[in-house]
gemmi code that builds the backbone of each chain (N, CA, C; Angstrom):
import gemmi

chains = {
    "A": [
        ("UNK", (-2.463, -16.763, -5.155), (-2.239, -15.342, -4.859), (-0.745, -15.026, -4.913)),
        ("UNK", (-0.444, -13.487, -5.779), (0.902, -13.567, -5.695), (1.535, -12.564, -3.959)),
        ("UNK", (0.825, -12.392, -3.350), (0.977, -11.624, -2.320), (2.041, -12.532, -1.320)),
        ("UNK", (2.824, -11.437, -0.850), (3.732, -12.085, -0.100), (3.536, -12.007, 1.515)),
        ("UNK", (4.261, -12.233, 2.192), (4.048, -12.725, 3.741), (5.079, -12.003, 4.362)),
        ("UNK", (4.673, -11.587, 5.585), (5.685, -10.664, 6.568), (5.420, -12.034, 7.951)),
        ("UNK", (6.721, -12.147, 8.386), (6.971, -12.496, 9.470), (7.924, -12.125, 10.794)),
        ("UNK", (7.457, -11.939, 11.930), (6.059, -12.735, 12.683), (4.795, -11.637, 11.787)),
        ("UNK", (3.682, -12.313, 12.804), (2.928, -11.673, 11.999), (2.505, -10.816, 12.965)),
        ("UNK", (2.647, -10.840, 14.480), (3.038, -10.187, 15.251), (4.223, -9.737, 16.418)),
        ("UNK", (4.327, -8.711, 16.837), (5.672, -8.370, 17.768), (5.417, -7.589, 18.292)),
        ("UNK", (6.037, -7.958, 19.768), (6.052, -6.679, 21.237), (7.260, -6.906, 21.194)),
        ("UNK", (7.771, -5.929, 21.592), (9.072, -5.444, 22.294), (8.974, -4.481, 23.198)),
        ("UNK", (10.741, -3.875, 23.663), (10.263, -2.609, 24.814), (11.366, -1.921, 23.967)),
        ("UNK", (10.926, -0.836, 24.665), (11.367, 0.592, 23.857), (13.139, 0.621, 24.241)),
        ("UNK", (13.575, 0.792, 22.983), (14.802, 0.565, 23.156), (15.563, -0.839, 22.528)),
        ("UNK", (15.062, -1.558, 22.235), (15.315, -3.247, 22.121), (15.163, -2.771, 20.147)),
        ("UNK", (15.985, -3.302, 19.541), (15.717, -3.944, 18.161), (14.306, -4.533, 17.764)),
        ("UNK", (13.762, -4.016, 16.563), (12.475, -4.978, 15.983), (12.905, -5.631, 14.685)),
        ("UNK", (13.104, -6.744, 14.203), (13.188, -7.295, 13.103), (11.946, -8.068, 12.121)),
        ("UNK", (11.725, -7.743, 10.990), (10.580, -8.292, 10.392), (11.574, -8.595, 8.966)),
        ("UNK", (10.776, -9.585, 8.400), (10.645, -10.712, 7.610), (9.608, -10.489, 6.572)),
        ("UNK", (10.002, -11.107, 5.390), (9.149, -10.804, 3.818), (9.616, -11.693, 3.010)),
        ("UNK", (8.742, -12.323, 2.910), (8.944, -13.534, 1.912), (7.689, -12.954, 0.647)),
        ("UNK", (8.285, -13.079, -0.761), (7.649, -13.149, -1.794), (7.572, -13.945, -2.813)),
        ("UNK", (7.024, -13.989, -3.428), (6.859, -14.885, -4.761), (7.175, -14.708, -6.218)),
        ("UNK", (7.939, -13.756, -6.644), (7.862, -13.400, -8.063), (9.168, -12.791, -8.467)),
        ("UNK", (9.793, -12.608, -9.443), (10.583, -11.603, -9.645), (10.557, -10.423, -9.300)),
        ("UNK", (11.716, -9.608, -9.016), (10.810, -7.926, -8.458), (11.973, -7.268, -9.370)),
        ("UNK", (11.673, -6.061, -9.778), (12.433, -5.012, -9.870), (12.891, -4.189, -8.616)),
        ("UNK", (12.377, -4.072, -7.339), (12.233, -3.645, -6.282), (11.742, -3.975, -5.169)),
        ("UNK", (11.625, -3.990, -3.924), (10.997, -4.217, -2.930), (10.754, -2.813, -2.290)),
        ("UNK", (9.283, -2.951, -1.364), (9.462, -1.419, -0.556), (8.835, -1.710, 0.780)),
        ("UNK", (8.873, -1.091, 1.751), (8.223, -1.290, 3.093), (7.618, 0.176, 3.564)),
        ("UNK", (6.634, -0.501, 4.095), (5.907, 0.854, 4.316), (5.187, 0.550, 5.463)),
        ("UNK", (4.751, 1.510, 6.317), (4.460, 1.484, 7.767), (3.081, 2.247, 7.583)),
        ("UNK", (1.838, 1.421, 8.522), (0.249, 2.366, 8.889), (0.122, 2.426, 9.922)),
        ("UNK", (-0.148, 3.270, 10.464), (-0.743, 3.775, 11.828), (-2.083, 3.375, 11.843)),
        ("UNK", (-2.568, 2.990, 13.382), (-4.235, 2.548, 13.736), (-4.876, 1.940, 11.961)),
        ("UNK", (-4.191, 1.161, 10.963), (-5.554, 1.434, 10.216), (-5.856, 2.688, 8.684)),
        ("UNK", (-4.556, 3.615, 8.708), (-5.509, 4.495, 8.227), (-3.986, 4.543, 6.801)),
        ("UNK", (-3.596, 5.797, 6.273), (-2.485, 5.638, 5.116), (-1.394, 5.172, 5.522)),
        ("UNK", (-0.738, 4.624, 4.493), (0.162, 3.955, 4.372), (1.590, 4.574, 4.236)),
        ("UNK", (2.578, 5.062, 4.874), (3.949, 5.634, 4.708), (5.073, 5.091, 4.321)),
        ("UNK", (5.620, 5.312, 3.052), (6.328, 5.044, 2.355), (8.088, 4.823, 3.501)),
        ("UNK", (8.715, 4.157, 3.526), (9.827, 3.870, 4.479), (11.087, 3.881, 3.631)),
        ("UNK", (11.086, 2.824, 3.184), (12.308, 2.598, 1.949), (12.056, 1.856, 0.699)),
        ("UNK", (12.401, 2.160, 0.034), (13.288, 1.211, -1.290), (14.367, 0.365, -1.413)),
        ("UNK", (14.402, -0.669, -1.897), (15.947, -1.300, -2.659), (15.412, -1.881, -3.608)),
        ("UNK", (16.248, -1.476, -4.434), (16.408, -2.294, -5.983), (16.937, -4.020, -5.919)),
        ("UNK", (16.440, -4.581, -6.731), (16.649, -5.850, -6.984), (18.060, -5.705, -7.149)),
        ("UNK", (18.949, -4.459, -7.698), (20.569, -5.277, -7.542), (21.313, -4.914, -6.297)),
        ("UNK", (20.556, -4.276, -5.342), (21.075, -4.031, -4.337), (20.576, -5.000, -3.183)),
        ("UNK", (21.724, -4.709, -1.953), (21.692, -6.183, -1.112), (21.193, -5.568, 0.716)),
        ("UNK", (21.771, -4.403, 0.918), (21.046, -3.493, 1.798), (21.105, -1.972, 1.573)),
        ("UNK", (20.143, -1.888, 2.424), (19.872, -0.318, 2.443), (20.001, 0.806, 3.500)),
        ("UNK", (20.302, 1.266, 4.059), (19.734, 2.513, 5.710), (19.149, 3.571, 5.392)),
        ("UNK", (18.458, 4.019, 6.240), (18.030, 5.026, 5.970), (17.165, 5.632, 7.854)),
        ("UNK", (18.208, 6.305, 8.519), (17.912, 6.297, 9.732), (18.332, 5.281, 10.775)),
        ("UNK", (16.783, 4.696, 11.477), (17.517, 3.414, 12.163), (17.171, 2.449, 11.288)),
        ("UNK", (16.385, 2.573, 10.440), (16.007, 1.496, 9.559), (17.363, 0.890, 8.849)),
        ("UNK", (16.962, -0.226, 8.493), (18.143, -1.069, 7.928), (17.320, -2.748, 7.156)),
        ("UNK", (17.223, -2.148, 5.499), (16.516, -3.018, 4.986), (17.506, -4.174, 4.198)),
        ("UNK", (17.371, -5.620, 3.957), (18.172, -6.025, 3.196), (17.352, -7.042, 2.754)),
        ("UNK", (17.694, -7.544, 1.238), (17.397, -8.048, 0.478), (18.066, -9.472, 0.035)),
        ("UNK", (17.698, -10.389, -0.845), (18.156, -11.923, -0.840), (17.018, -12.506, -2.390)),
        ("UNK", (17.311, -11.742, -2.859), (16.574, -12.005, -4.545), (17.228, -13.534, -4.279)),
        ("UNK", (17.970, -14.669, -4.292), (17.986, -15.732, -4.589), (16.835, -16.555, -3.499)),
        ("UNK", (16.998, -15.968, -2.605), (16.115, -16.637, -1.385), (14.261, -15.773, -1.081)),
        ("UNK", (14.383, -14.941, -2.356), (12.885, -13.968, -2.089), (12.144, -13.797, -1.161)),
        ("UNK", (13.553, -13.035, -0.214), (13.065, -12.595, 1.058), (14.064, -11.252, 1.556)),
        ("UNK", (13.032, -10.525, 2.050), (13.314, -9.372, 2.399), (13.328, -8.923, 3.924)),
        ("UNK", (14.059, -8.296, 4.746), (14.159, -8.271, 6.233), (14.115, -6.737, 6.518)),
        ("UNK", (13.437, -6.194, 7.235), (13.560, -4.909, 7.874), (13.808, -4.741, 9.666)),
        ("UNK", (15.078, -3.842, 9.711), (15.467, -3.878, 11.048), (15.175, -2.423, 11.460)),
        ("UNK", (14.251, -2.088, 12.645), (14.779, -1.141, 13.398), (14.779, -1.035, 14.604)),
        ("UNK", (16.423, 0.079, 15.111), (16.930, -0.066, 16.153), (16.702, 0.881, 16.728)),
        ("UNK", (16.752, 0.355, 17.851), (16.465, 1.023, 19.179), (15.146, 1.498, 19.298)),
        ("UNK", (14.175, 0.893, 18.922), (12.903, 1.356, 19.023), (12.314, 2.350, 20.186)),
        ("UNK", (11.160, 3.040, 19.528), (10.581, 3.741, 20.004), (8.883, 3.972, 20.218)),
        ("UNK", (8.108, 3.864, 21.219), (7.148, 3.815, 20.937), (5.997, 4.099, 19.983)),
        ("UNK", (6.742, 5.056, 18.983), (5.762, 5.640, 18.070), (6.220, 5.058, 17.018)),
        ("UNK", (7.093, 4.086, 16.729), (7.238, 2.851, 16.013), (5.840, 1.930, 15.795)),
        ("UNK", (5.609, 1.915, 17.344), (4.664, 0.672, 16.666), (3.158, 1.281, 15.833)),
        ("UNK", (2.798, -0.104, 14.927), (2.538, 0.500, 13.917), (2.281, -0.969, 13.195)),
        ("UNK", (1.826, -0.721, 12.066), (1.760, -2.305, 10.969), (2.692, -1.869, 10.100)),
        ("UNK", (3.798, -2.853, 9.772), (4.388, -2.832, 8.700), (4.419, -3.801, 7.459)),
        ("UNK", (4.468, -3.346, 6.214), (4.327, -4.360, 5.081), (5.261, -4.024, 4.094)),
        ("UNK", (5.453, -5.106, 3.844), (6.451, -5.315, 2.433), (5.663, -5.226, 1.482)),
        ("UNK", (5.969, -4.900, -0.161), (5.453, -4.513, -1.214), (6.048, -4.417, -2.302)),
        ("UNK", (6.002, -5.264, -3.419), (6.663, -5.046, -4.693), (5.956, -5.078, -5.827)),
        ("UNK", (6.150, -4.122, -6.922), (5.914, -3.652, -8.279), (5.780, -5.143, -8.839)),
        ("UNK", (4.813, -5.750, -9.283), (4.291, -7.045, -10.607), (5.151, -6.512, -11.132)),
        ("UNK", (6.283, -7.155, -11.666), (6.762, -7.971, -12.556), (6.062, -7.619, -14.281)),
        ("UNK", (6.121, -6.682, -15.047), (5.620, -6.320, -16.376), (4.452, -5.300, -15.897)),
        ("UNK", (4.492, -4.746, -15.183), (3.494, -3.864, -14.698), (3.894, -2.642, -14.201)),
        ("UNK", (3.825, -1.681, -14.372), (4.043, -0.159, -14.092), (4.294, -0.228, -12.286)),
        ("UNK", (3.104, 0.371, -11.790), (3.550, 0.354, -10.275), (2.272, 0.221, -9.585)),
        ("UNK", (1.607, -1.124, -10.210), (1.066, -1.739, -9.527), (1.647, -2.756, -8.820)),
        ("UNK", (1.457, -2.566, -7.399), (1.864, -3.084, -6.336), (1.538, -4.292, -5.389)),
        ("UNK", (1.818, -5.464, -4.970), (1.386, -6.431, -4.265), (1.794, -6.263, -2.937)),
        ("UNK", (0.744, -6.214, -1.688), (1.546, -5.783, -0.853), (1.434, -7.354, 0.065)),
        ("UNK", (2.231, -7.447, 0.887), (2.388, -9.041, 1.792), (1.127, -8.930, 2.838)),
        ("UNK", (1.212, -9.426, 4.071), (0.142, -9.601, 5.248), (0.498, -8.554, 6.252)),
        ("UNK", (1.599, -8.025, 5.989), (2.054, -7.586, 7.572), (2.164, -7.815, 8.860)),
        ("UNK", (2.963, -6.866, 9.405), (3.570, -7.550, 10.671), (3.568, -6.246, 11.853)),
        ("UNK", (2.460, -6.600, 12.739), (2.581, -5.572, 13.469), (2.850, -5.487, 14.737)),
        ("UNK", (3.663, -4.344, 14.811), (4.305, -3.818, 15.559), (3.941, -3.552, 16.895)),
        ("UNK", (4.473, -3.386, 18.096), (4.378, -2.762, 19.492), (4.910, -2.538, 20.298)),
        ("UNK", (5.542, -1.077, 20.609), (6.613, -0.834, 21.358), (6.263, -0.373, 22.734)),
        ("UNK", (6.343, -1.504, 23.368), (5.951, -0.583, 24.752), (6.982, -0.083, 25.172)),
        ("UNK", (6.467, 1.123, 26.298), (7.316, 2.037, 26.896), (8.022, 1.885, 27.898)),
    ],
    "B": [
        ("UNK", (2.111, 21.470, 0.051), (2.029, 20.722, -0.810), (0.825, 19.675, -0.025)),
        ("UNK", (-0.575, 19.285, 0.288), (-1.148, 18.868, 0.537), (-0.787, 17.124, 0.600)),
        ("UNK", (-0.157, 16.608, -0.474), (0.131, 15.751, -0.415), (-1.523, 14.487, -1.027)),
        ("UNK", (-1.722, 13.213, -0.841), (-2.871, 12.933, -1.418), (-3.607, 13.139, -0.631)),
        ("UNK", (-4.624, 13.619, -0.611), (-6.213, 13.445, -0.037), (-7.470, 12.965, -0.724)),
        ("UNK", (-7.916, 12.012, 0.446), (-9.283, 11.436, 0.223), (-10.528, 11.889, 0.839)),
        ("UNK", (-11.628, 11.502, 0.029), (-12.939, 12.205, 1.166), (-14.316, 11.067, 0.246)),
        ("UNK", (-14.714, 10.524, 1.328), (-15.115, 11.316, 2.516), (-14.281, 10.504, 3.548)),
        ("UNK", (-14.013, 10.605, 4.623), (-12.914, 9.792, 5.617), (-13.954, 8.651, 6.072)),
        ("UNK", (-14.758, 8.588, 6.653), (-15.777, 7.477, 7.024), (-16.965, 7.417, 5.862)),
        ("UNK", (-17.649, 6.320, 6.312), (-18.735, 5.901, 5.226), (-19.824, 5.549, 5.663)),
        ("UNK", (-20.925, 4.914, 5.604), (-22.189, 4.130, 6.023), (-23.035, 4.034, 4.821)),
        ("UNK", (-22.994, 2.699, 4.594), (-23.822, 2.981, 3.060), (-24.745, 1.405, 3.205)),
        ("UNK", (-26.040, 1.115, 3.108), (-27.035, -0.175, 2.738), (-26.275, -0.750, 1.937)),
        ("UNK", (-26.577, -2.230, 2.268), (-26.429, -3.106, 1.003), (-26.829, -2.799, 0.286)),
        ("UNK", (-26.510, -2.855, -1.484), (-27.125, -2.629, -2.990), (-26.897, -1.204, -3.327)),
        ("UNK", (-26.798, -1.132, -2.185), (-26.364, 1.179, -2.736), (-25.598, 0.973, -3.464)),
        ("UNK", (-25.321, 2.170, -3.897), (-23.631, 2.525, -4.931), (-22.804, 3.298, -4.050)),
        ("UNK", (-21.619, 3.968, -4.303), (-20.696, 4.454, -3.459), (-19.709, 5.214, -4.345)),
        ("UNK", (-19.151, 5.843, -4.469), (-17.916, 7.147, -4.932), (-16.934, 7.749, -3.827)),
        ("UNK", (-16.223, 7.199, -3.751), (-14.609, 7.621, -3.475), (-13.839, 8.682, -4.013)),
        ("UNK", (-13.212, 9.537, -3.281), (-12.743, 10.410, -4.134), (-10.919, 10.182, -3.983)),
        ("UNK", (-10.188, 10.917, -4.998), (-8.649, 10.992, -4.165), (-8.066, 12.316, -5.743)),
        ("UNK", (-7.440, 13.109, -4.698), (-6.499, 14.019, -5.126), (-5.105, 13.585, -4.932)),
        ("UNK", (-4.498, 13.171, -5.999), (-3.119, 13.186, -6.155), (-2.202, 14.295, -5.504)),
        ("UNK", (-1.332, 13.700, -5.146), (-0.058, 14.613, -4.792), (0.396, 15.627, -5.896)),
        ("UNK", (0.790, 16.587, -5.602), (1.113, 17.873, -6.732), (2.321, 17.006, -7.817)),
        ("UNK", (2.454, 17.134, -8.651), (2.977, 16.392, -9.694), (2.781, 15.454, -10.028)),
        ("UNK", (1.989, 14.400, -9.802), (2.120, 12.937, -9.912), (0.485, 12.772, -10.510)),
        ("UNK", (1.112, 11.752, -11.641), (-0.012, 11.409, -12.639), (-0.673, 10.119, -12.527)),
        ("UNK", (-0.534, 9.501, -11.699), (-0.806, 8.152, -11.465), (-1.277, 7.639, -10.651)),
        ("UNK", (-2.620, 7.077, -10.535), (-3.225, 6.910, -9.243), (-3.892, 5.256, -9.374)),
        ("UNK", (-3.796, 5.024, -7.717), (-3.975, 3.798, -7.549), (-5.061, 3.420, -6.817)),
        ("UNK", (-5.769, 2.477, -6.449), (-7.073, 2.446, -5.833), (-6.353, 1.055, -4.872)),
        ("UNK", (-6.723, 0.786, -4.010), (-6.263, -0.328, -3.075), (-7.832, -0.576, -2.393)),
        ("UNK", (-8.021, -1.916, -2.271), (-8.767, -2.105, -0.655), (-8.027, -2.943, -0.056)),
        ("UNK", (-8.482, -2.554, 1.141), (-7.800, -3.135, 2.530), (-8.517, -3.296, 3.444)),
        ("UNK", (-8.947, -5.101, 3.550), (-9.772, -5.688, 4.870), (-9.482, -5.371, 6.012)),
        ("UNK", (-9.668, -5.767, 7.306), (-9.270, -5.319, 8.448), (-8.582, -6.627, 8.653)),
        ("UNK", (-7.036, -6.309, 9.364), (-6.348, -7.456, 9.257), (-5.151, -7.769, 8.045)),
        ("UNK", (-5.682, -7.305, 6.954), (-4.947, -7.858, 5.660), (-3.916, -6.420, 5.307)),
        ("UNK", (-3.668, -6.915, 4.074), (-2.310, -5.694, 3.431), (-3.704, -5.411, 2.143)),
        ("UNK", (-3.271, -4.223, 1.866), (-3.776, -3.758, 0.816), (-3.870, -4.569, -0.582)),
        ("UNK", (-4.903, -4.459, -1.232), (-5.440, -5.321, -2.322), (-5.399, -4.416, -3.832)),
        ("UNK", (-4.775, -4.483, -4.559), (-4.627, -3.871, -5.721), (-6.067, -3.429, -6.802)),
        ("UNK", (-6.841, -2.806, -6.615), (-7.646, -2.503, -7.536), (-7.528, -1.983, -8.605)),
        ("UNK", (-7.368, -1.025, -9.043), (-6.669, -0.817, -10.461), (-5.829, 0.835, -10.011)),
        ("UNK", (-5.810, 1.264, -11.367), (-4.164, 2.290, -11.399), (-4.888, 2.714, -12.859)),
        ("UNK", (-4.716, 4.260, -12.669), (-5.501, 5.203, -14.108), (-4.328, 6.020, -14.122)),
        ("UNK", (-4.090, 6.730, -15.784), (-2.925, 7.114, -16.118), (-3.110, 7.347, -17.440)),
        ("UNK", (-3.401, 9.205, -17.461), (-3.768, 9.481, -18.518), (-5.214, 9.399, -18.659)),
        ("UNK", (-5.908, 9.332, -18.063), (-7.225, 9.310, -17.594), (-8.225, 7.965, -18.007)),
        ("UNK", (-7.196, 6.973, -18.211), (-7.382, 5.887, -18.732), (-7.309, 4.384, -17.520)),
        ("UNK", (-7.670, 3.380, -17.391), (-7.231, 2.586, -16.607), (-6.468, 1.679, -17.425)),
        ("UNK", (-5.258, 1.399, -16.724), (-3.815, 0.879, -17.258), (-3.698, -0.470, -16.728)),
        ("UNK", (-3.608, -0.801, -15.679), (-3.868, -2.144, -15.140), (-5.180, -2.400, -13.982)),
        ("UNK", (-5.556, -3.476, -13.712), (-6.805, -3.470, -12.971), (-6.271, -5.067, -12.216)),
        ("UNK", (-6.582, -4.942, -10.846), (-6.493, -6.305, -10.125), (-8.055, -7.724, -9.907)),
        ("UNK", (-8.241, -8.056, -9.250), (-9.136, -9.298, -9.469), (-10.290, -8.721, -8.723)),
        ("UNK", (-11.110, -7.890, -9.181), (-12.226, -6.987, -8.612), (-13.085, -7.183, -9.573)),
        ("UNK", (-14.532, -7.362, -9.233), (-15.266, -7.314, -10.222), (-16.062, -6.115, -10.722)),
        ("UNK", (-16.554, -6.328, -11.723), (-17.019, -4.932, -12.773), (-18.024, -3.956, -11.811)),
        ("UNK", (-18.281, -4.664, -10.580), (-18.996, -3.483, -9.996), (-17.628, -2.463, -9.029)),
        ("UNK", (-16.771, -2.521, -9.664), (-15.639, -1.616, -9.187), (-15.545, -0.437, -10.565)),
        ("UNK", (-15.315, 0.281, -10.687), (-15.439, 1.129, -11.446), (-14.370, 1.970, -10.867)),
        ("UNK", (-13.726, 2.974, -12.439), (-13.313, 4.186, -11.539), (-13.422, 5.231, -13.158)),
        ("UNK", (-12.579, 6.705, -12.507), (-12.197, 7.457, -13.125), (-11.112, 8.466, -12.756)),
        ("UNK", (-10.510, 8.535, -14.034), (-9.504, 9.548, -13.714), (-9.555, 10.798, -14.924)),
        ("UNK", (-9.797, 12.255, -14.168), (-10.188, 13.368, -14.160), (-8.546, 14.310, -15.531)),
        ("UNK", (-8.910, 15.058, -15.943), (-7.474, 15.649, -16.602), (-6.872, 16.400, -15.376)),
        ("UNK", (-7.208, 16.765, -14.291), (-6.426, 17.444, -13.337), (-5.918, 16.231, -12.916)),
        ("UNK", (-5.911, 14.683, -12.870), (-5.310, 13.948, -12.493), (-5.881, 13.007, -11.305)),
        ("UNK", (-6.956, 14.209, -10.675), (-7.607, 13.307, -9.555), (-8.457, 12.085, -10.209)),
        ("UNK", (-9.361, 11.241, -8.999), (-9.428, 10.139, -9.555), (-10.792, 9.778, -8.791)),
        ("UNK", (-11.944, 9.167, -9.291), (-13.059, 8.010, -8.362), (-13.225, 6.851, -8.726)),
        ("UNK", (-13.373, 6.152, -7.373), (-13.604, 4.958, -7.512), (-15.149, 4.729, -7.494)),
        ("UNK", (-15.969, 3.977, -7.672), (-16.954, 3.995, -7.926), (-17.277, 2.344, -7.469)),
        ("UNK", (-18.161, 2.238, -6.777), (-18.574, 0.658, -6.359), (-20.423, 0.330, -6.685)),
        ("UNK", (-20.703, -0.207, -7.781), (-22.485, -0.439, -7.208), (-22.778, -1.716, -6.343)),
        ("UNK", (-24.157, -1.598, -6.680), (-24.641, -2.877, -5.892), (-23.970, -3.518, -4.565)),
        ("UNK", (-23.211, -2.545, -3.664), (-22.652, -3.000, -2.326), (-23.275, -3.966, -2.219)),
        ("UNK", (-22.174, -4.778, -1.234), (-21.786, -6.100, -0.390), (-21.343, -5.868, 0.917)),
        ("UNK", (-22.029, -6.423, 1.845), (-21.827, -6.243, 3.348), (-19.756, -6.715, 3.305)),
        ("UNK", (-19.605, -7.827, 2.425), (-18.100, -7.778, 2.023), (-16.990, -6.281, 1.322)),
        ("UNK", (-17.878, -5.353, 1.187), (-16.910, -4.506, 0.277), (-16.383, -3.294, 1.608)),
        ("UNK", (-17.004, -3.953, 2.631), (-16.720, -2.936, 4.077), (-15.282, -2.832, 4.261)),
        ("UNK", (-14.331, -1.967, 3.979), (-12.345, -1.690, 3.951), (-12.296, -0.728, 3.966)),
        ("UNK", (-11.264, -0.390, 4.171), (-10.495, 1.235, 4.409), (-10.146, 0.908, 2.826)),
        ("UNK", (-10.450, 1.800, 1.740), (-10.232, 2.338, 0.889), (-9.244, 3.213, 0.351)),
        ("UNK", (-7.912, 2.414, 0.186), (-6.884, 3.351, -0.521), (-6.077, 4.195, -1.273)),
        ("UNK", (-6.224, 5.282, -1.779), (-5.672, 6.010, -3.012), (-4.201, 6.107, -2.785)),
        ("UNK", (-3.395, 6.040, -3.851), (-1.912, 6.095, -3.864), (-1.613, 6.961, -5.103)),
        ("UNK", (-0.771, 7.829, -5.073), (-0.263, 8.516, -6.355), (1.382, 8.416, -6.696)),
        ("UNK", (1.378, 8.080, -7.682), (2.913, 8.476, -8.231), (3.341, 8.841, -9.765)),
        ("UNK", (4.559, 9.458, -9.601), (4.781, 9.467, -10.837), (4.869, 8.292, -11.929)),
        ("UNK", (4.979, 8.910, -13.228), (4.787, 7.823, -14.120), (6.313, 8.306, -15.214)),
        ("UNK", (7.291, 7.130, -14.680), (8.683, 7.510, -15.417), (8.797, 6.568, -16.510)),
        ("UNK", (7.856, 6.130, -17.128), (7.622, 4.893, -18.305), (8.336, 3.978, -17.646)),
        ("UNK", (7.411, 3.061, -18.331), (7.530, 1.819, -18.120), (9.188, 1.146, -18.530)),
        ("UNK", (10.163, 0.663, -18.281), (9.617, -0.790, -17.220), (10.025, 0.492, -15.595)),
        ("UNK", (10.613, 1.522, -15.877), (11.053, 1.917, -14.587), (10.403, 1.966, -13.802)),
        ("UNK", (10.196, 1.200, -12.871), (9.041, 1.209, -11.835), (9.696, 1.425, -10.240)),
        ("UNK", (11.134, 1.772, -10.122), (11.547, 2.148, -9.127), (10.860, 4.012, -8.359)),
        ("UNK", (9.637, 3.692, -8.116), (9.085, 5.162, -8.014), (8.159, 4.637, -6.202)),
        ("UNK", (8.355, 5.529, -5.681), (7.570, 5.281, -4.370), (6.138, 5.856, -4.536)),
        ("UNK", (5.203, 5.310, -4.113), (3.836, 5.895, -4.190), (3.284, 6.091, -2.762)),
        ("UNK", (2.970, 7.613, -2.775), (1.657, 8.319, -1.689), (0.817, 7.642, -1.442)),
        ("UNK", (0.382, 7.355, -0.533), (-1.000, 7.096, -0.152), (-1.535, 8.127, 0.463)),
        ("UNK", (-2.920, 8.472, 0.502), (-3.578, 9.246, 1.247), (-4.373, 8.691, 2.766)),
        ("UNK", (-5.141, 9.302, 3.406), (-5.480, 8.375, 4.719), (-6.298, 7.248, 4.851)),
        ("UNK", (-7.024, 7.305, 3.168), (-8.259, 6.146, 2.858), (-9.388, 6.723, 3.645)),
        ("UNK", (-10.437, 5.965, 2.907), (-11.891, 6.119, 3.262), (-12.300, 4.199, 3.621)),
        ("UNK", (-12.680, 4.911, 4.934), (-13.545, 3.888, 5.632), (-14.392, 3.737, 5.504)),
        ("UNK", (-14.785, 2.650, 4.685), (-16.263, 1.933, 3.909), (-17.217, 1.242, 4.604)),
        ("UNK", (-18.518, 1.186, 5.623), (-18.799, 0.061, 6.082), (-20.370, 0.114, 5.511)),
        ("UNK", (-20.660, -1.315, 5.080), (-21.300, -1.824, 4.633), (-22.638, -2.420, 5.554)),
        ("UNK", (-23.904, -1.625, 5.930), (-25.174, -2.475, 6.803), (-25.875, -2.829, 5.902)),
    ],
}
model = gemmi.Model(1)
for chain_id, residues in chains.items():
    chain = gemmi.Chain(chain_id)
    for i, (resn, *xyz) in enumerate(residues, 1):
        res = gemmi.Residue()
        res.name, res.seqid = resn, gemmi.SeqId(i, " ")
        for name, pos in zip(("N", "CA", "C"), xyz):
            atom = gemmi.Atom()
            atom.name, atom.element = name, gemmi.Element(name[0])
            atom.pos, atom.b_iso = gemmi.Position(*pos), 0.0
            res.add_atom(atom)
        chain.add_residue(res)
    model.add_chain(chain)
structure = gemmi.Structure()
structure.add_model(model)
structure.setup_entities()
């Protein structure tokens, strides 16, 4: 399977405290993306970085990348309860339009 | 701008039935994706129509079916259910900026919840 892995595969924290997650993949990417689901249901698009880029922000989020080590990290700070949530990493196959492989995910829980 | 929508939101369907999924693309975007997603797991790539054609397809077998409509919307189509094909059912839309550019984020809609007695 080319699907990649989010680690932990779970996390509590308290509201206010940093959450850090982990993405390990397998393939060349043109991109990586992370995206966050609530209970179960669609999937919300978070960020992008390109394979020549090394991090990203966007809010409290703070994504960075390691194409030699094919692994990807997402930070956010100062959490908030409506954070928690499942999050997954996801990248575009390699000769393929934007079909997408997404990892296991890693979910989230911010208590209050 | 509605953004994608799916229907029907829940499901209940016998083993061996057939099944139809629906999904409306986001306003501009020509490209739609079908995902399943176990309970527990990350979403599973089913195929991606474009141009009303299917363009790539993931490791699903032929009782997966779909279509894509000239307004762009799209069905998935499942026969002969499997107490296994029970997932939240994902549609994703995005644009299509040719190939290789694949730096494009894709919609999802809320999925349809499939369960299989």
């Amino acid at each position: 399977s080319q699907q990649g892995e989010e680690d932990p595969q779970a996390l509590s924290i308290q509201e206010g405290e940093n959450a850090t997650m982990n993405c390990s993949y397998k393939t060349s990417i043109n991109n990586l993306q992370w995206y966050r689901q609530n209970s179960g249901r669609g999937l919300v698009h978070l960020i992008l970085i390109r394979s020549n880029e090394r991090e990203k922000h966007s809010g409290r989020l703070r994504v960075t990348l390691d194409t030699s080590k094919k692994s990807s990290s997402l930070l956010i700070t100062a959490s908030r309860a409506a954070d928690t949530a499942s999050y997954f990493c996801a990248h575009p196959n390699s000769g393929g339009y934007q079909k997408v492989t997404f990892g296991t995910g890693t979910k989230l829980q911010v208590i209050p | 701008d509605a953004g994608v929508t799916q229907s029907p939101t829940h499901l209940i369907k016998t083993r061996g039935q057939q099944v139809t999924l629906r999904c409306s693309p986001k306003s501009g975007h020509d490209t739609v994706s079908w995902y399943q997603q176990a309970l527990g797991q990350g979403p599973q790539f089913i195929f991606q129509y474009y141009e009303e054609e299917e363009r790539q397809r993931g490791n699903f077998p032929d009782r997966f079916s779909g279509h894509q409509f000239p307004n762009y919307s799209s069905e998935l189509n499942v026969n002969a259910l499997l107490l296994g094909d029970s997932a939240l059912y994902l549609c994703a839309s995005s644009p299509d900026r040719g190939f290789p550019n694949v730096n494009t984020e894709a919609f999802f809609g809320q999925g349809t919840r499939l369960t299989v007695v």
